[in-house]
N, C-alpha and C positions, 0 to 999 in steps of 0.2 A: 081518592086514589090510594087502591092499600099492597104495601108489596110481599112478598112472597111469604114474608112472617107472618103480615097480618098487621103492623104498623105504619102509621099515615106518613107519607111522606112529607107532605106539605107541614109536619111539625118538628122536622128534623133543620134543628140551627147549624148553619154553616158560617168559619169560623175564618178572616185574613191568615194570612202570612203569619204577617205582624204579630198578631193575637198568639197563634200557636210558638212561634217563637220564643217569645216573652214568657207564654206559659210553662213552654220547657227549660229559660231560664231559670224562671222563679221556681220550680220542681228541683233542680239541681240546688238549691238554695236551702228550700223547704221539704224537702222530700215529695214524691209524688202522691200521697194521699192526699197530705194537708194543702197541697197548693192546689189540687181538683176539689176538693172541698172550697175553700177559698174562694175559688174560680167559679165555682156551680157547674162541673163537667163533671162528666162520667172517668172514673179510674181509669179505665183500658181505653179510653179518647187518651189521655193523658200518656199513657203508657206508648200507644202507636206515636203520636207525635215525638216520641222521644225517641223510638228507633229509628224513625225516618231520619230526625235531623243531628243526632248524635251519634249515629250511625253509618259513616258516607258509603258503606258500603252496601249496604241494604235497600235505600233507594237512591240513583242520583240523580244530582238537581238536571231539569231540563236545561239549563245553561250550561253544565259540564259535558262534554265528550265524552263516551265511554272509553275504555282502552280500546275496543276492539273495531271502535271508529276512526280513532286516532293512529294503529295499524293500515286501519281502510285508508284515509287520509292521506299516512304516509308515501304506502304504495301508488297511490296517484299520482303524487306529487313526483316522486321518483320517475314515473313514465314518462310525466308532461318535462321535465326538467331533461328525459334523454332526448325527445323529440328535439326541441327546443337546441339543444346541444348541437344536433345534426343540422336542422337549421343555419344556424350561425356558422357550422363550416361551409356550405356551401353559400352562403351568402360572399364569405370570406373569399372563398375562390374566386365567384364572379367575378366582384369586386377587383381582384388581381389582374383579371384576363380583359375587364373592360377597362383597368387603367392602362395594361402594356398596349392595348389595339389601341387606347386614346393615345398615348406616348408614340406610338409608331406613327399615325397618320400624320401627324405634325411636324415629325422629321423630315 
């Protein structure tokens, strides 16, 4: 299986979390030469991992919300919360008119 380069895929090491993590710790430590050397990774492996996760702006984590979902989000919420609002007053009214009809029958 060879892709577009012309390099096999099935030789390319894929790497944890964990791993990348640690390696961009120990990069900020050691500088990023010496800790891909260290490491037996290539420089610019070494270099992306660093932007990605020293970076939050460049990629973010699938756990975080972007801002612009978090607008999204918000504006939901704001709609379901008027619904909701309206609701409860007419609830509230009922409520009034079936306790004065109950109060009246008994009289």
């Amino acid at each position: 299986m060879k892709s577009s380069n012309g390099k096999s895929k099935k030789n390319r090491r894929q790497y944890t979390d964990e791993f990348k993590k640690e390696a961009v710790r120990l990069s900020e430590e050691n500088g990023c030469k010496a800790t891909a050397a260290d490491l037996g990774i290539a420089e610019p492996t070494l270099s992306k991992w660093r932007k990605i996760y020293l970076d939050p702006k460049s990629s973010p984590s699938s756990n975080e919300p972007t801002y612009a979902d978090l607008l999204k989000e918000n504006r939901r919420l704001k709609k379901e919360m008027g619904y909701l609002k309206d609701i409860n007053e007419v609830l509230k009214k009922s409520t009034a008119i079936f306790s004065n009809d109950h109060l009246r029958g008994k009289k």
